[in-house]
DOPA-812303 format. One line per 8 residues: number of its first residue (from 1); their letters; for each residue x negated, y negated, z negated of N, C-alpha, C, CB. Coordinates in pm, whole numbers, plus 50000, padded with zeros to 5 digits. Glycine has a CB too. Example, Ala and Ser with C-alpha at 12.3 -4.5 7.8 and 13.67 -1.06 7.14 Angstrom:
2
1) AS) 48681:50569:49220:48770:50450:49220:48680:50330:49220:48869:50447:49095 | 48715:50225:49292:48633:50106:49286:48710:49997:49213:48592:50060:49428 .
! end
This chain:
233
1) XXXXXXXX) 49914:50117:50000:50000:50000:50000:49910:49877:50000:50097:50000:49877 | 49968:49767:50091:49830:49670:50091:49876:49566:49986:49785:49587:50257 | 49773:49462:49965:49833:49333:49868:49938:49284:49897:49761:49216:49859 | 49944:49255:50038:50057:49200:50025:50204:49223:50044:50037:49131:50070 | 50169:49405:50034:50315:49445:49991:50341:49467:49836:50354:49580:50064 | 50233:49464:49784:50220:49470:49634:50282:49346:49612:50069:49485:49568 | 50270:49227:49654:50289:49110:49581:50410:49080:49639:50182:49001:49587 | 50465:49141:49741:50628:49090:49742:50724:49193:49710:50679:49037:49887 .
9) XXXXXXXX) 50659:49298:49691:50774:49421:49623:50745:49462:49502:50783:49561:49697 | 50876:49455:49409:50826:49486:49252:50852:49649:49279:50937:49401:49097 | 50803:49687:49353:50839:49854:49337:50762:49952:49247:50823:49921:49472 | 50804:50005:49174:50752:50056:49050:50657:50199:49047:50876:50074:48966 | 50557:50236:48957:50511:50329:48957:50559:50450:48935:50447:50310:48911 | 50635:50555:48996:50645:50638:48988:50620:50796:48894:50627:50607:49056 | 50630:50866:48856:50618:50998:48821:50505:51099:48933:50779:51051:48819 | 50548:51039:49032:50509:51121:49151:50382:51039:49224:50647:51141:49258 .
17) XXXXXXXX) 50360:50908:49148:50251:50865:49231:50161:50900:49171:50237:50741:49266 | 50159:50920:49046:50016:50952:48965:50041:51077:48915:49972:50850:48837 | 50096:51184:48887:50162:51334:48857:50180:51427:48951:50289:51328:48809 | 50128:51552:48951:50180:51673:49076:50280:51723:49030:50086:51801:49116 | 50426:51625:49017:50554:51681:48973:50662:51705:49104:50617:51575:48858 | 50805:51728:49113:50872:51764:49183:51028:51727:49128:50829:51890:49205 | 51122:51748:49247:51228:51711:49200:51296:51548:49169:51213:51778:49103 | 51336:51579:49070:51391:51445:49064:51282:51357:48974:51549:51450:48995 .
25) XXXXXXXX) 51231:51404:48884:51118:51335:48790:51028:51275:48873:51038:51432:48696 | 51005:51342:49008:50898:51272:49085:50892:51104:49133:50897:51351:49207 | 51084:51073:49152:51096:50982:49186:51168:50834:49091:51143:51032:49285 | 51126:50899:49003:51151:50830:48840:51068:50742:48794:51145:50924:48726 | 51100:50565:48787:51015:50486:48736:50939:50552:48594:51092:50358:48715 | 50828:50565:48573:50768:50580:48479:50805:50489:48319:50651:50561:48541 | 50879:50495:48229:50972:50406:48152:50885:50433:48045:51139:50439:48136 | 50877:50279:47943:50781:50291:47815:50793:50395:47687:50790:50161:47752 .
33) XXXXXXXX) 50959:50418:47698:50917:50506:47556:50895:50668:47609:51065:50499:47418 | 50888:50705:47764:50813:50808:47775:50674:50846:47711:50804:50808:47883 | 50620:50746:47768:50459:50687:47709:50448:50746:47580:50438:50505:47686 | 50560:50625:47466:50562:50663:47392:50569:50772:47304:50589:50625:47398 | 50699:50870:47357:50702:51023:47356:50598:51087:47360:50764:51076:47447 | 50497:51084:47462:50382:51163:47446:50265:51155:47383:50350:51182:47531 | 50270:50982:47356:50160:50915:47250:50154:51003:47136:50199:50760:47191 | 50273:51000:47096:50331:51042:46952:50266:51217:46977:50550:51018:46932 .
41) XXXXXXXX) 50290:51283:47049:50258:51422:47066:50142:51449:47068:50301:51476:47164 | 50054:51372:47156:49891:51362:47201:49861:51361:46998:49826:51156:47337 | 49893:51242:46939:49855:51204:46801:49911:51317:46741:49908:51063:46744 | 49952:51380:46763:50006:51500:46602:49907:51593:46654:50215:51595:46581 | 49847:51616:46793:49774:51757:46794:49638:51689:46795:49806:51874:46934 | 49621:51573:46863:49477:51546:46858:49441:51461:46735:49430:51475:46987 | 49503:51377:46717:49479:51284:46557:49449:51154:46631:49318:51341:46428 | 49467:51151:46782:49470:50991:46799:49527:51080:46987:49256:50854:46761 .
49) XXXXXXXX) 49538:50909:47079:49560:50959:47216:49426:50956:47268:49662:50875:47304 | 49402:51042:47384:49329:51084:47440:49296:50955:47538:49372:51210:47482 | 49179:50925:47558:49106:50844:47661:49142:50885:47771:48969:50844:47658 | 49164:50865:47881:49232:50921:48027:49298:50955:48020:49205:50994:48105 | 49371:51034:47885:49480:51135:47910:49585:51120:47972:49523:51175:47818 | 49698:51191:47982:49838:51153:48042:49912:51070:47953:49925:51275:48073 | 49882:51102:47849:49975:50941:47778:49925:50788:47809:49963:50936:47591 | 49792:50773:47853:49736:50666:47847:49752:50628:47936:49638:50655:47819 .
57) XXXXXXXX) 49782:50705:48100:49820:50704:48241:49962:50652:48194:49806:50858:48337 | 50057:50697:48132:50193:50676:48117:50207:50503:48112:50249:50761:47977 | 50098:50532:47944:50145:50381:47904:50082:50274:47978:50117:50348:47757 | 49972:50306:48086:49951:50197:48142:50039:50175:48294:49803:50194:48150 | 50062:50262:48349:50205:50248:48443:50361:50214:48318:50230:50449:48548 | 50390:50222:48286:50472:50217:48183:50497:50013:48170:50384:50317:48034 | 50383:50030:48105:50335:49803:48092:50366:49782:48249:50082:49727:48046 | 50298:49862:48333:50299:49759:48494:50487:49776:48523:50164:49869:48682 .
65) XXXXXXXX) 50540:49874:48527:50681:49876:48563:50758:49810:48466:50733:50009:48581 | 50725:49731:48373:50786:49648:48279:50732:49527:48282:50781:49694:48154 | 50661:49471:48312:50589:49313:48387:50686:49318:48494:50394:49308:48459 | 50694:49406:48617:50775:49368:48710:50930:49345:48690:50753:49451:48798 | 50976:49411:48569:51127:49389:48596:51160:49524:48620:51170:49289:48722 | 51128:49624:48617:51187:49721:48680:51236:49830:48582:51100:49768:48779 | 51175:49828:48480:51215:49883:48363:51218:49816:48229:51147:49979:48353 | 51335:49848:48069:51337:49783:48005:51243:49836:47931:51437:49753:47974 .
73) XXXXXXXX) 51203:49789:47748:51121:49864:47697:51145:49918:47606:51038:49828:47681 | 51262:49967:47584:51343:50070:47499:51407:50192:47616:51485:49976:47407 | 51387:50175:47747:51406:50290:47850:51358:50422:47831:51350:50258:47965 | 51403:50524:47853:51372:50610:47856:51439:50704:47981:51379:50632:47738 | 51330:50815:48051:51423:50900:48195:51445:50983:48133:51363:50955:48344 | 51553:50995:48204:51681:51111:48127:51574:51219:48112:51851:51179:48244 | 51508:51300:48218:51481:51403:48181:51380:51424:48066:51456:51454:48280 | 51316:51300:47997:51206:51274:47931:51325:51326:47782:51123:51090:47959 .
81) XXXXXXXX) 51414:51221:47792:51536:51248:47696:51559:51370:47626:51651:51234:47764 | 51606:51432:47763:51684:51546:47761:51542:51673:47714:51776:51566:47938 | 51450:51678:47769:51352:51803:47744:51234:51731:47690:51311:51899:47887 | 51218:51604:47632:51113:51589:47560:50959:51536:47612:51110:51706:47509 | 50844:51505:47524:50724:51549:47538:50643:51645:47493:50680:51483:47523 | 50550:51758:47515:50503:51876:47464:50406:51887:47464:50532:51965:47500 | 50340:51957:47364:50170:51978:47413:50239:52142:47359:49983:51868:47298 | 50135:52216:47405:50142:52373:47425:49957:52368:47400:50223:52444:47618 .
89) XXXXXXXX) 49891:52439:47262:49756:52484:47263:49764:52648:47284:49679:52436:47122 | 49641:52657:47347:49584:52819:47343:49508:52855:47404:49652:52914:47368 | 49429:53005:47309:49319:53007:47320:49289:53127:47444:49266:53021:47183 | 49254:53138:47548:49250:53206:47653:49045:53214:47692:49370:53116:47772 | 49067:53337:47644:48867:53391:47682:48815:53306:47650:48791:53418:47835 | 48820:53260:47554:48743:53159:47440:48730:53005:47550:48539:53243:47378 | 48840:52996:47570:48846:52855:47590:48943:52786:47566:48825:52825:47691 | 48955:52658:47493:49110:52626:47401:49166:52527:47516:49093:52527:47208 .
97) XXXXXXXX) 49289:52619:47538:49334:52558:47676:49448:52453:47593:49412:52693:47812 | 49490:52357:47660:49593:52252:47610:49659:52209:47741:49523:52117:47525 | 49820:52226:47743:49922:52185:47832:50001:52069:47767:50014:52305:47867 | 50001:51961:47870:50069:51852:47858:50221:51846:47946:49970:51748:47898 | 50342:51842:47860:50451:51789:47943:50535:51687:47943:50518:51855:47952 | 50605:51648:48036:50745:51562:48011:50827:51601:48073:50756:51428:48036 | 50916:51612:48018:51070:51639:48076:51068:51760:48128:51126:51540:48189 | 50970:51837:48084:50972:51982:48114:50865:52007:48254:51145:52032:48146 .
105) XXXXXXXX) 50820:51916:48290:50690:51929:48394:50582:51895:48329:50689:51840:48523 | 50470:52033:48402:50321:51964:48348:50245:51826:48427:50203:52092:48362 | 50203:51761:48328:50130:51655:48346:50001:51617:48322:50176:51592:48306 | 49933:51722:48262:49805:51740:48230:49776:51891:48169:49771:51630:48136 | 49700:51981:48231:49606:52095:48202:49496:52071:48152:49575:52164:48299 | 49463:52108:48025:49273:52075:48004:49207:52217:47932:49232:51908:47862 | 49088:52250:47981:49020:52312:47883:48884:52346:47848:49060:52392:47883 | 48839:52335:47739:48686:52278:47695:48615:52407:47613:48698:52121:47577 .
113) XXXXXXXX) 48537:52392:47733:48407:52500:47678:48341:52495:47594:48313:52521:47739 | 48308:52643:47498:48221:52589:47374:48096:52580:47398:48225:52665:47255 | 48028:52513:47359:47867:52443:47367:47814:52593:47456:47761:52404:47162 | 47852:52704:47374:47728:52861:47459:47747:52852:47546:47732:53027:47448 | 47898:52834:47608:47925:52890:47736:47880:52754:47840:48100:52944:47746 | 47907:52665:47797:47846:52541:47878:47648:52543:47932:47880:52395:47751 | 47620:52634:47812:47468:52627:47816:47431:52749:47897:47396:52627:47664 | 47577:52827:47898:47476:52982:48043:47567:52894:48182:47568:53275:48020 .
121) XXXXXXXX) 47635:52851:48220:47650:52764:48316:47517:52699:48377:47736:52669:48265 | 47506:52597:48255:47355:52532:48334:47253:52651:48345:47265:52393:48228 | 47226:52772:48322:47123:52827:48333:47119:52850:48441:47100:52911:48267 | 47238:52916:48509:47288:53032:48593:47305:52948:48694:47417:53122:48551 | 47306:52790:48661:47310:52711:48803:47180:52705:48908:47339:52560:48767 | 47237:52692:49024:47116:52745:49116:47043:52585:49151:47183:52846:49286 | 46898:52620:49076:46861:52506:49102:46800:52440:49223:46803:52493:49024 | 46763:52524:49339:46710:52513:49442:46815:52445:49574:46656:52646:49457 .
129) XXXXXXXX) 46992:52464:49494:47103:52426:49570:47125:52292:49520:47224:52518:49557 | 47224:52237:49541:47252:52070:49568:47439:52125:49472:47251:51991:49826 | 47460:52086:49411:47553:52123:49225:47662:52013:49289:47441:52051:49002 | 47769:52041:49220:47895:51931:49270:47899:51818:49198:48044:51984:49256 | 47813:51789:49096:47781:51678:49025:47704:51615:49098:47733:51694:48907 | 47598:51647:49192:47461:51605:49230:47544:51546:49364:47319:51739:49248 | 47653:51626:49435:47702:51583:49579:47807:51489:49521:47766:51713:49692 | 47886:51426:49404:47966:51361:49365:47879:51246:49384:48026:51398:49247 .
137) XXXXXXXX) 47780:51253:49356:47656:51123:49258:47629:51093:49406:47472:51188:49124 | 47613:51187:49469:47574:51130:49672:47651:51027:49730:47613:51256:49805 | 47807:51032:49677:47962:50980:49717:47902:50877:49683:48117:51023:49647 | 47886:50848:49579:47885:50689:49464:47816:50616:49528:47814:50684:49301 | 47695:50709:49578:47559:50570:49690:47650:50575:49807:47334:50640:49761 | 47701:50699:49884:47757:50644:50009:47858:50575:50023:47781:50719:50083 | 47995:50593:49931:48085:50509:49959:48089:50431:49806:48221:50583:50019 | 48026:50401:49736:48047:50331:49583:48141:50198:49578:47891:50279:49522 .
145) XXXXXXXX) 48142:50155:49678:48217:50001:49687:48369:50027:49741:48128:49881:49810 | 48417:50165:49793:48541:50181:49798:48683:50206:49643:48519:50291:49889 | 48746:50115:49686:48817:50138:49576:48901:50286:49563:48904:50024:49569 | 48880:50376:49450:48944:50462:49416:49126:50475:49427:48890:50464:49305 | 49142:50552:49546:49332:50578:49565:49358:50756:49467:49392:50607:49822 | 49432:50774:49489:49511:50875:49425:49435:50962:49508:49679:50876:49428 | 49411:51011:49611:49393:51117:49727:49221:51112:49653:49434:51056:49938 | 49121:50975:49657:48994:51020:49572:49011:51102:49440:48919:50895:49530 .
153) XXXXXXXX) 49109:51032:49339:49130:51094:49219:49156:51237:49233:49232:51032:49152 | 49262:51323:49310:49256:51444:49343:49119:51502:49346:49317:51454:49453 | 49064:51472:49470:48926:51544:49499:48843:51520:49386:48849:51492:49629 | 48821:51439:49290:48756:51438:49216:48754:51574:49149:48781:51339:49157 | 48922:51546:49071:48976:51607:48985:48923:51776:49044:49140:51558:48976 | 48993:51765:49175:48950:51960:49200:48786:51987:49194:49004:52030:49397 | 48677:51889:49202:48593:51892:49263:48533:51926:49072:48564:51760:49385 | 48588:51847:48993:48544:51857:48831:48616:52025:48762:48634:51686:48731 .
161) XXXXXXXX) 48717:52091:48833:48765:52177:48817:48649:52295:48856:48886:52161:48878 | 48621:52290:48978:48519:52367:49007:48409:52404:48959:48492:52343:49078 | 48369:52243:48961:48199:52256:48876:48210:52318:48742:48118:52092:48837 | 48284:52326:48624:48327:52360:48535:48349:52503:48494:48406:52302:48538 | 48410:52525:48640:48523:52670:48611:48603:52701:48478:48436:52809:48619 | 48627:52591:48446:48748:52593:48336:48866:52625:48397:48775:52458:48263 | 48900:52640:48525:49025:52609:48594:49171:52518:48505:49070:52764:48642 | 49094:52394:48449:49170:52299:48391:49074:52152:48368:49228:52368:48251 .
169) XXXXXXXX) 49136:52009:48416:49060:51943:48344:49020:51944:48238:49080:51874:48345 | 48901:51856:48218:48811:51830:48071:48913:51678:48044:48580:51795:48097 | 48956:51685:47910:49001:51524:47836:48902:51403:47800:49062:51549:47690 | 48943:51315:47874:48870:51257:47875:48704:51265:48024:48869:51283:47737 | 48743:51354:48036:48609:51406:48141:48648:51270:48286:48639:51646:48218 | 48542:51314:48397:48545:51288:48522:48674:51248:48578:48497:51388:48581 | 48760:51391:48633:48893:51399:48657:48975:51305:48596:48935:51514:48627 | 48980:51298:48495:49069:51171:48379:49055:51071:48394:49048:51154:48243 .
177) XXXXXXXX) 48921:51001:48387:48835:50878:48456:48898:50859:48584:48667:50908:48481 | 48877:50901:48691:48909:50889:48871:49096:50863:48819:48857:51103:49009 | 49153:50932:48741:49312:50913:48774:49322:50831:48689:49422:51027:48764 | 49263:50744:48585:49298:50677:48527:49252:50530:48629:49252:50713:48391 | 49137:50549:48726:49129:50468:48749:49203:50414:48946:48998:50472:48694 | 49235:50568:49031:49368:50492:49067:49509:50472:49020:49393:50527:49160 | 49520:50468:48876:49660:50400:48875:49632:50251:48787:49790:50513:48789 | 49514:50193:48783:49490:50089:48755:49486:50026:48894:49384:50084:48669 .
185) XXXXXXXX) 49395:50082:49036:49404:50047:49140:49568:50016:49207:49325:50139:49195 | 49621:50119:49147:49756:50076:49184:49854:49958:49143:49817:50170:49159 | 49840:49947:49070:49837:49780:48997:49785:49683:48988:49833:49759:48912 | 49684:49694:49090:49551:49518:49076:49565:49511:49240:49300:49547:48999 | 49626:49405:49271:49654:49337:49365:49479:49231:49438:49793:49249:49293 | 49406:49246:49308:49234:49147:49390:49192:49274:49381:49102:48993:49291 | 49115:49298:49537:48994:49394:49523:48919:49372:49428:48912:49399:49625 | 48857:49285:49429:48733:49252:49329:48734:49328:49188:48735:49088:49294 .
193) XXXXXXXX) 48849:49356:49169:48954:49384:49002:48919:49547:49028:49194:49330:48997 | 48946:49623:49160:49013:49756:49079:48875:49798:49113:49173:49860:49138 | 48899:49904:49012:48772:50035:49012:48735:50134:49114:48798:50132:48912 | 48590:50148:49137:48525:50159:49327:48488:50313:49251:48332:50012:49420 | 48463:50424:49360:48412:50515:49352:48286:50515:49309:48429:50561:49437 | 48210:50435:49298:48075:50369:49199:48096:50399:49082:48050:50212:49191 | 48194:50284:49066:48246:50326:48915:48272:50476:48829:48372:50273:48915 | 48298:50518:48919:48343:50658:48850:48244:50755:48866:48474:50720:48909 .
201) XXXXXXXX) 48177:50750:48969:48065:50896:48967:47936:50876:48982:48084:51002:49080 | 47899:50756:48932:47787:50708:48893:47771:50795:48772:47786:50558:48876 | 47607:50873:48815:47576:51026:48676:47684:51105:48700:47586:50988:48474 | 47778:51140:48741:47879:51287:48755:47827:51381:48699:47907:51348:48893 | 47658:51402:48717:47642:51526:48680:47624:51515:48481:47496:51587:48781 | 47661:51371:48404:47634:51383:48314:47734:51405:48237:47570:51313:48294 | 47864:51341:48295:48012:51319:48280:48046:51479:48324:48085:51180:48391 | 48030:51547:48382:48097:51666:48370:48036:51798:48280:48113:51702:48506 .
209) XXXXXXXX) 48144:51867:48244:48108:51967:48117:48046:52059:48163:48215:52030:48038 | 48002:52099:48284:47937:52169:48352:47918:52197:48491:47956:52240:48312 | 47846:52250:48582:47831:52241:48699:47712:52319:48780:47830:52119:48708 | 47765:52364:48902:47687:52491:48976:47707:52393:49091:47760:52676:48987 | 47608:52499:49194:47622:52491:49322:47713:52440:49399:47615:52575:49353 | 47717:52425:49520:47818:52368:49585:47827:52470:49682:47800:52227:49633 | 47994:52568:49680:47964:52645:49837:48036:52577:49921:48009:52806:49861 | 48049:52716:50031:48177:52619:50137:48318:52601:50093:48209:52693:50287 .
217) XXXXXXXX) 48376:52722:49947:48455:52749:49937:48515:52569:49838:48441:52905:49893 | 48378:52615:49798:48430:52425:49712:48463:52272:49805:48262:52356:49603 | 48408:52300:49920:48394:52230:49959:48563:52160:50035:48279:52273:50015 | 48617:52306:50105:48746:52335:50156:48886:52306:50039:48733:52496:50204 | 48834:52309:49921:48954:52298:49829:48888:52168:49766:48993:52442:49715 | 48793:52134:49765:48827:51970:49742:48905:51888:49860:48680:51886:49724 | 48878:51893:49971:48889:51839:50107:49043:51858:50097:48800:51921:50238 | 49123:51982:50076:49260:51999:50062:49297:51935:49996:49306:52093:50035 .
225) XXXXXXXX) 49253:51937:49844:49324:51841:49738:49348:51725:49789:49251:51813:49615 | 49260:51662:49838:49248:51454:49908:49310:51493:50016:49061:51348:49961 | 49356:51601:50106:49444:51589:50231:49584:51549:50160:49453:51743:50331 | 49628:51631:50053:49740:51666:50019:49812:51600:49940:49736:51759:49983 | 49704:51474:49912:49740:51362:49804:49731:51245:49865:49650:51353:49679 | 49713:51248:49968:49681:51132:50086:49797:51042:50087:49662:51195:50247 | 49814:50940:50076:49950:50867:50089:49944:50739:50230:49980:50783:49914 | 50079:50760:50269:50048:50708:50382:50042:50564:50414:50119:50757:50453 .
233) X) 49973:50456:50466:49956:50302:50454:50054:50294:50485:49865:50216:50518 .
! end
């Protein structure tokens, strides 16, 4: 969307612009006491909200669709209403997996390796190959001055999935960073303002919880993710 459809349409942030949801939630202004709802949830399991997390995505789309007019700040979407916010913990092959929902869709997957298993990762990484942290950190010099859209945040996100093999984001990690920072892009109308792919994967390889090689297979399911999240000008 360019500036200057930003600046003559108060059209609001969505469920579906920053979320891999479906249905009707997809096309649901993002409303403040959702935010709220999950603030409150994030804080009973974690003891505060999570940096990137999905509540913090909420509440900062949440403020932008309430500057415009488009939502009040006692709103709430029905389905947020009706089925809540959730966190779901568990422990799966020693990794403490954590599910985030609203309204009965997930909105965040995470899960964090314990220090051992992070440390036979780096062993077992092939050092003579080029690591998805090391080809992220390549992005940052080649395109660093592009501002981060939703379709980068994807590829990130699959690209931090991989290196990891958590098959879940890290909180707070890489992935969290990139989506936290196109839905700030989605709301800053001066280039100068929103956050460049610089920003975000500048060091990748220090910011992520772990990381191997790069095959072809990684290469094809990052490339999908940013096809599939692509939104159209």
């Amino acid at each position: 969307m360019s500036q200057e459809q930003l600046q003559r349409s108060p059209e609001p942030v969505k469920y579906g612009d920053v979320f891999n949801v479906s249905g009707q939630l997809a096309s649901e202004p993002i409303a403040p006491q959702d935010a709220a709802a999950l603030q409150a949830a994030e804080e009973a399991v974690y003891g505060t909200t999570l940096v990137g997390g999905p509540a913090e995505v909420l509440q900062s789309a949440a403020d932008f669709n309430e500057q415009r007019g488009a939502v009040g700040h006692d709103d709430m979407t029905d389905a947020v209403r009706d089925r809540g916010a959730t966190i779901i913990e568990a422990e799966v092959a020693g990794y403490r997996v954590v599910t985030e929902a609203v309204g009965g869709q997930v909105v965040g997957r995470f899960g964090q390796a314990t220090e051992e298993m992070q440390a036979d990762q780096r062993k077992t990484a092939d050092s003579e190959s080029v690591t998805i942290g090391e080809a992220l950190e390549a992005t940052a010099l080649a395109a660093g001055d592009k501002a981060v859209d939703q379709s980068d945040a994807a590829a990130i996100q699959a690209a931090e999935v991989r290196a990891t093999g958590l098959g879940h984001l890290v909180p707070g990690g890489l992935g969290a960073e990139a989506g936290s920072a196109a839905v700030h892009n989605l709301q800053t109308t001066k280039e100068e303002e929103k956050a460049t792919l610089g920003d975000v994967l500048t060091d990748a390889t220090e910011k992520l919880a772990g990381d191997r090689a790069v095959t072809r297979e990684d290469a094809v399911g990052v490339t999908y993710a940013e096809t599939r999240n692509k939104r159209d000008p």
